[in-house]
N, C-alpha and C positions, 0 to 999 in steps of 0.2 A: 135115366138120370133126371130129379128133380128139374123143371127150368119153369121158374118165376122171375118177372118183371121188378127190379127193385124200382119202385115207388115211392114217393112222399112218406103214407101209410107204414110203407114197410121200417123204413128209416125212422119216423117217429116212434113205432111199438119198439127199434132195437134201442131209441133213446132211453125211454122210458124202462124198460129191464134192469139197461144199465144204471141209472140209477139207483134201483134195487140191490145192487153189486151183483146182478146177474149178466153173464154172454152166450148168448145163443151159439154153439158151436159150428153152423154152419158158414159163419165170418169165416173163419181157417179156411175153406175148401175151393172156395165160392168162388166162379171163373168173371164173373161180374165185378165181385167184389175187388178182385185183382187187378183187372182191368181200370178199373177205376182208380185205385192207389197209385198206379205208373200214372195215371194223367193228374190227379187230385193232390198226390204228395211226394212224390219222388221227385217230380217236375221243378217242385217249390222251395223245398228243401235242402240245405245243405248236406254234404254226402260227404264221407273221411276219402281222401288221394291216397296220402302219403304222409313220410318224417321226413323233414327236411334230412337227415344224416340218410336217407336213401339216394341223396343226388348230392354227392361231394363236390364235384368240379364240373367246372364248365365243360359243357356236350353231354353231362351226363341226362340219360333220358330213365324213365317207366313205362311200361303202357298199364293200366286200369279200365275201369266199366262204373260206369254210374246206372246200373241197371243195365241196360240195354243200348247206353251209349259207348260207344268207346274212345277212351280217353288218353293222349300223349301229355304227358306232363315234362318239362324238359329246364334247365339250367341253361342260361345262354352266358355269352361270353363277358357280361358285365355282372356277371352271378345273377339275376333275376331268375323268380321261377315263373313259368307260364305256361299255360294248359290249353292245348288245343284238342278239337275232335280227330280221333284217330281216325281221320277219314278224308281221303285226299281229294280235293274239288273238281278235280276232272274225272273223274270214275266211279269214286266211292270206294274203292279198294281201303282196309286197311293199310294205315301208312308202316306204321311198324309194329312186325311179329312178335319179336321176339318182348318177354318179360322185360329185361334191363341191357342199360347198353352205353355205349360212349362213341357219338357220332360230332362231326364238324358241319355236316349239310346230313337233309333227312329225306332221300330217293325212292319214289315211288316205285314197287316192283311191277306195277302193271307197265306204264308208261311213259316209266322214266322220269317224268318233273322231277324237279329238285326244290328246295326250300332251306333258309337257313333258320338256326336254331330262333330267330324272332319271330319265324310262319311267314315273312316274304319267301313269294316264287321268287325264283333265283336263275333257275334253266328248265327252258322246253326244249323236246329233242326234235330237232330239224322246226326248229320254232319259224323259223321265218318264210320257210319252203310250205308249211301247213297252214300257219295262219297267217302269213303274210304279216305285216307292220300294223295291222288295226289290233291286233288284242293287245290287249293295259293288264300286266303282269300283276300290277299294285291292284286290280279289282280280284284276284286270283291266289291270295295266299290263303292260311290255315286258315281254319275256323274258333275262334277263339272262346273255349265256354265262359258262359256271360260274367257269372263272378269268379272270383279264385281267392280264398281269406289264408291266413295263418293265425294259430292261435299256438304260443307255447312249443314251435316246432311242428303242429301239427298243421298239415295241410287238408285243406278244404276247397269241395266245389259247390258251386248252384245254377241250375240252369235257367232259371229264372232269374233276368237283370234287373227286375224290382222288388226281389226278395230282401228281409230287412237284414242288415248287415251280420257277420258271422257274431260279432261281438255281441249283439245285440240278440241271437239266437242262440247262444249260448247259457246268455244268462247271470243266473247263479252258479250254475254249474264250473264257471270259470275257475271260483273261490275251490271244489274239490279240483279240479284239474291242476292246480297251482301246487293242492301237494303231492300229486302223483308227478308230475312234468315238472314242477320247478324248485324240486327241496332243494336240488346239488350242486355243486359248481357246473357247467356246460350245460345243465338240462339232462336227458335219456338219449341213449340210441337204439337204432335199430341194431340186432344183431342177426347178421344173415338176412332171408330171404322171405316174403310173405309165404308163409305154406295154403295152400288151398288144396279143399277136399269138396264132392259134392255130396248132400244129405238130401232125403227125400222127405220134407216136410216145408213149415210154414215158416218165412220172414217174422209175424207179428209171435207167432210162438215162443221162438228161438229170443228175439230181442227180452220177449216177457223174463225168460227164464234167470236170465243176467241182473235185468233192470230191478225183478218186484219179486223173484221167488228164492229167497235161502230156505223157505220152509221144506223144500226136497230135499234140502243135501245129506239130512242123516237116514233118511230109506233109499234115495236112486244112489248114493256114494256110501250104501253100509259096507260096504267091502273094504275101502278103505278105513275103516273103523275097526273090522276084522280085522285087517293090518295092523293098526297100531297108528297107520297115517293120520286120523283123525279125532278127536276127543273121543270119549264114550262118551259123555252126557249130550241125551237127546237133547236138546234143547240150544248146544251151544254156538248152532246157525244164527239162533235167534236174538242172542243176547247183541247188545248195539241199540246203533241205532236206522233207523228207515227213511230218508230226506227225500219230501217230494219236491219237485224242482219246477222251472216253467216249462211250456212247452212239450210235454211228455217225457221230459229227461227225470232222470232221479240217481240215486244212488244207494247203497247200504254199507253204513261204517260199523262192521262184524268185528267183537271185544273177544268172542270167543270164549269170555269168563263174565258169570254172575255179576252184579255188582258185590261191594264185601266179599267177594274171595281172592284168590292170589291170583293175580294181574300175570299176563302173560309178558317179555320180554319188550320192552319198548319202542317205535319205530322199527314195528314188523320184523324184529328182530337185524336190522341191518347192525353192519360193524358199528363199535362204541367211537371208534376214531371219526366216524361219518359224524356224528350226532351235533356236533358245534356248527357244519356246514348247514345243517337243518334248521338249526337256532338262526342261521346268519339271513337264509332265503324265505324263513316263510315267520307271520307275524305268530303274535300271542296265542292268538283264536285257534289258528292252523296247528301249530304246533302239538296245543290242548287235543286237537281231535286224533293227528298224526300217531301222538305219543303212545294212546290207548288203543288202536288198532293195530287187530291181529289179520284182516279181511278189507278191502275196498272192493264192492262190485257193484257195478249200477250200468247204464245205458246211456247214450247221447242219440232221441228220436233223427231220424226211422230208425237206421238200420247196422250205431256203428255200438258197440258193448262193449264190457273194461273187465278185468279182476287183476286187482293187482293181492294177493295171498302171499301165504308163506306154505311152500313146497320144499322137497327135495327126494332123494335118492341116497341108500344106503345111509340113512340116518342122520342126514344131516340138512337141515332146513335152512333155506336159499328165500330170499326174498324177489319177485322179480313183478313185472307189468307186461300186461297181455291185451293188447286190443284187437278188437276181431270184426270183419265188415260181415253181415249178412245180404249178400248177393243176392236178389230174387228173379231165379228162372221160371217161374211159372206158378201158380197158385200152391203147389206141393212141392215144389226143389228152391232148393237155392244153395250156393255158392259160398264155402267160407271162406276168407281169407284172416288169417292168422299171424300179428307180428309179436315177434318177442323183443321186450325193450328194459334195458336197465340202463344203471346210473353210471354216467361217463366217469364219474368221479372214481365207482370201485374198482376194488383191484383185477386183475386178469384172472386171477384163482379165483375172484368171489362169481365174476360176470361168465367163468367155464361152468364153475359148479350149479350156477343158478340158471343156465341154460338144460342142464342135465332135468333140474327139475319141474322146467317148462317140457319137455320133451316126453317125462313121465308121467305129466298130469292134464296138460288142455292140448299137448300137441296131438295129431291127429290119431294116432295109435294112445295115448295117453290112458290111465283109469279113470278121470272125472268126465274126458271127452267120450270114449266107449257107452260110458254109464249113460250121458245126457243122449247122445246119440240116438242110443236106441231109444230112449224114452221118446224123443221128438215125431222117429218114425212112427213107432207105435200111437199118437197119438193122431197124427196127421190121417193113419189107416183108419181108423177107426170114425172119422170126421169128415169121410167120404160117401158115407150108403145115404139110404131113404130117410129113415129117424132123425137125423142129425145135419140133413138138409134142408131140411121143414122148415120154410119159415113162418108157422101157423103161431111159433112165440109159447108152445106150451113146455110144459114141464118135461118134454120128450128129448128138446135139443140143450139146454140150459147148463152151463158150466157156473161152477158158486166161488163167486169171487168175495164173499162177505168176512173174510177174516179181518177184525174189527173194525166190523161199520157199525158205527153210534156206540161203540165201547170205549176203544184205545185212544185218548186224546194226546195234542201234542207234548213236546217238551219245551216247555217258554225259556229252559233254562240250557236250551242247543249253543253254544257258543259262534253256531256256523250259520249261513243261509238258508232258506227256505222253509219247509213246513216238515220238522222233526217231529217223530215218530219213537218210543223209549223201546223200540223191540223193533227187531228184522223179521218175526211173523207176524206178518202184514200183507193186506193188497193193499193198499195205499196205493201205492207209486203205480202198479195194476190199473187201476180204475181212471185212475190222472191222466196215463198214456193213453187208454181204452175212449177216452176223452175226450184228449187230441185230436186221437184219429181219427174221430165222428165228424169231430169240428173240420179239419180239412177235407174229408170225403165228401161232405153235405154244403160244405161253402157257408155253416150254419152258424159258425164260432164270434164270440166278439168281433166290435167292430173295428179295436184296435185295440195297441197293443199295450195301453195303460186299462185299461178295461177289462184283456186278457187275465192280467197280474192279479185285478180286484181280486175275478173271480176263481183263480188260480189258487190264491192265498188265504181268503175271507170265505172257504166252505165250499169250492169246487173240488171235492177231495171227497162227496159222501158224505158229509157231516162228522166226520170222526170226530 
């Protein structure tokens, strides 16, 4: 196996590529490369917990992972939610095993401590026989991760305490989030359980695929087109539009139909009784974008992804939101977890049926997850040998990210944030994320974060 020294050198030739809209394929594999991301951006970064509707009452708890940390998120008895390290201060043992739970105090199984749901130690077992009256319980509770945000129900962590705020890392992106999470009365819930499966491939792949790529879906999802599930016309991934966002975030608002042809059913086809609640939550602008989308998919950098589609089962199309973490085990695996989320407001018949066609499409046996699946492994294999770990920077390892650089300009007449794009085949959003991540890896990015924006907005996109 290849083993080069990533340098200055090296880092500046993969700068420079990438502006080409070229990626050296040996990024995907690369055990350095990996390494590096857990200390340069997972560290720094905000990372998706949970839905608030996953912690109803007080004591209810979760356990989750911010990569490789583990993480107790818990509901205490004044309703607060607060996140500690799953990891109890006198040993290290995970504190608790199980996925979800409803506790009043939270006991270590190694050695007994106790803790209440605020992370005060609470009991030592034979406390005073072992350590006698000198230890100070209050220096000895939970570990508390440094930030914890809420945006729109959704919870958030960062392990870094001088990371800029979530609202502020969000973005633009907030503006799409507002009409997936906040059309309805109550907001979304979780329904059931986060599912998780593991995959043997790349974090920055998988996020790609969500964030900057519809241009697969009518060759890796022809089968459902053989179905009947999906349009015939190639192209109708594409139609929409592409928004690249700050930060590495983006999204794609997928029309499904040409412009000038018959429009598909309005607000993603939800009930018509819904539609006055949708006028009532979200403004003018929103609305404009809401009403014409048949597709929302896009990414919230690193590692959290979205689609909220119109699916279903036996013929009958269900609207629903799917947000999914990419976990990274290691340079080649990582970790899905999968929640299925609709609108508090539907009805029990709409929120059964529209489970049915989460369960046939992105859940983990699903046909669009199958299909991605194996593409991801398949690629990952192949971005493992000698060729493709070169990093001599020639035309040997090189993936072509160039779908319209200095062609596709924006759309001045996007009604919504950021930098629109008149088509979803695009890298756009590709190259922005590809961007980022250079920028946190290399420590090399603007110097802040009105500077960021210039250059995010005014032509950090490849010139499109």
């Amino acid at each position: 196996m290849l083993k080069q020294e990533l340098d200055k050198n090296v880092f500046q030739a993969l700068k420079e590529k990438m502006k080409q809209g070229l990626l050296p394929q040996w990024i995907l594999t690369d055990p350095q490369i990996y390494e590096m991301e857990i200390d340069k951006i997972f560290a720094h970064t905000w990372q998706f917990l949970a839905h608030e509707t996953e912690l109803k009452e007080p004591g209810s708890y979760v356990t989750r992972w911010m990569v490789n940390d583990p993480v107790l998120l818990v509901k205490t008895n004044s309703g607060e939610l607060k996140a500690f390290l799953n990891s109890c201060p006198h040993r290290g043992t995970q504190l608790c095993t199980a996925d979800f739970g409803k506790k009043k105090t939270l006991t270590c199984p190694y050695h007994g401590w106790s803790f209440n749901l605020n992370g005060d130690l609470i009991g030592v077992v034979a406390g005073d026989k072992v350590y006698g009256g000198e230890m100070k319980k209050d220096e000895w509770g939970l570990r508390p991760i440094p930030q914890v945000g809420v945006y729109q129900g959704m919870i958030f962590g960062n392990l870094d305490p001088n990371a800029m705020p979530l609202e502020d890392y969000l973005g633009d992106m907030k503006w799409y989030m507002d009409i997936m999470l906040g059309r309805s009365d109550g907001g979304m819930e979780v329904r059931g359980l986060p599912q998780r499966w593991v995959v043997n491939t790349n974090w920055k792949l998988v996020l790609e695929n969500f964030s900057g790529d519809p241009y697969h879906v009518q060759t890796t999802h022809r089968s459902t087109v053989e179905m009947g599930i999906s349009p015939q016309d190639p192209l109708y991934a594409g139609y929409g539009h592409q928004v690249v966002l700050q930060h590495g975030h983006g999204v794609n608002v997928i029309t499904a139909s040409a412009p000038g042809k018959p429009q598909r059913p309005p607000y993603q086809g939800l009930p018509q009784e819904m539609w006055p609640m949708f006028e009532r939550n979200l403004n003018e602008d929103q609305l404009k974008v809401f009403s014409k989308a048949t597709v929302l998919v896009g990414s919230i950098f690193p590692n959290l992804s979205f689609v909220s589609p119109v699916h279903g089962s036996e013929g009958h199309l269900h609207n629903y939101l799917n947000f999914r973490v990419w976990r990274p085990l290691g340079p080649e695996k990582i970790e899905i977890w999968s929640w299925f989320m609709i609108d508090k407001a539907a009805s029990d018949e709409y929120k059964e049926d529209a489970y049915k066609g989460y369960i046939s499409s992105f859940g983990p046996s699903g046909t669009l997850e199958q299909d991605d699946t194996e593409i991801w492994i398949r690629v990952t294999q192949s971005s493992k040998g000698i060729m493709a770990r070169s990093k001599d920077h020639s035309y040997n390892n090189l993936l072509n990210y160039l779908m319209g650089l200095d062609r596709v300009l924006p759309d001045d007449t996007w009604p919504g944030p950021g930098v629109a794009y008149p088509t979803c085949y695009l890298d756009a959003i590709s190259r922005a994320t590809h961007e980022y991540w250079l920028e946190l890896l290399t420590g090399e990015g603007p110097e802040n974060e009105q500077e960021m924006m210039r250059k995010e907005y005014a032509g950090g996109h490849g010139d499109e």
